[in-house]
N, C-alpha and C positions, 0 to 999 in steps of 0.2 A: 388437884388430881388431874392428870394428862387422861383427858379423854381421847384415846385412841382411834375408833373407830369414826367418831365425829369427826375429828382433824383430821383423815386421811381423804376422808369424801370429798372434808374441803378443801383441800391438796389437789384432790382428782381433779375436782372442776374446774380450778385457777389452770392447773396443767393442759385443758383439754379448751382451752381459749384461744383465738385465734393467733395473739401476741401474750404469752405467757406470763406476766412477772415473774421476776427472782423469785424464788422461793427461801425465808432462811426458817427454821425451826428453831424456836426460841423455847426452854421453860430448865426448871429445876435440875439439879444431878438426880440419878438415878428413879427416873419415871419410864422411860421406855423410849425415848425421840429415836435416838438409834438404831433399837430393834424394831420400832413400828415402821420407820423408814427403808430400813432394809429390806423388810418385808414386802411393801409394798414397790420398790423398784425393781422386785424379784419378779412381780408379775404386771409391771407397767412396760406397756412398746414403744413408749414415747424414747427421744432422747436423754438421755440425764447427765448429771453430770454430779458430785457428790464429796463434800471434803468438808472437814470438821475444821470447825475454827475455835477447838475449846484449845484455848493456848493462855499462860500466864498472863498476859497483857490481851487485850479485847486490840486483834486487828487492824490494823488503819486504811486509810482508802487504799494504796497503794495495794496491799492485799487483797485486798478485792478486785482489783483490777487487770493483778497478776494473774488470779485465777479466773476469771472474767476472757482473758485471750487465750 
C-alpha cells in the first residue's frame, strides 16, 4: 500500500535541501502517485518540474536527459 502522507513528507524534505536530488516516484498501477503528487505541487513554491514516464518500454538514458534540459 502507497503510504501517502509518509511519502510526501519525504518528498518535502529531499525537495527542501540545499542541492535536491531527482526525484522519480516509483510503485504499482493505480495507488495514488499521481493524485498525491499533484496535490502536493499544487501547494509546494519550490520549482518543479513533472512528466510521466509510464510508457510501454521503461525510458532510456537519453530520455531522461531530454527531459533533464
Amino acid at each position: 500500500m502507497f503510504h501517502r502522507k509518509k511519502q510526501i513528507e519525504r518528498l518535502k524534505r529531499h525537495l527542501e535541501m540545499k542541492n535536491p536530488p531527482i526525484q522519480v516516484i516509483l510503485g504499482p498501477r493505480q495507488v495514488g502517485k499521481t493524485t498525491a503528487i499533484r496535490a502536493f505541487l499544487k501547494d509546494w513554491s519550490g520549482p518543479t518540474f513533472y512528466h510521466t514516464a509510464d510508457l510501454a518500454t521503461p525510458p532510456d538514458a537519453l530520455w531522461i536527459e531530454t527531459q533533464w534540459i
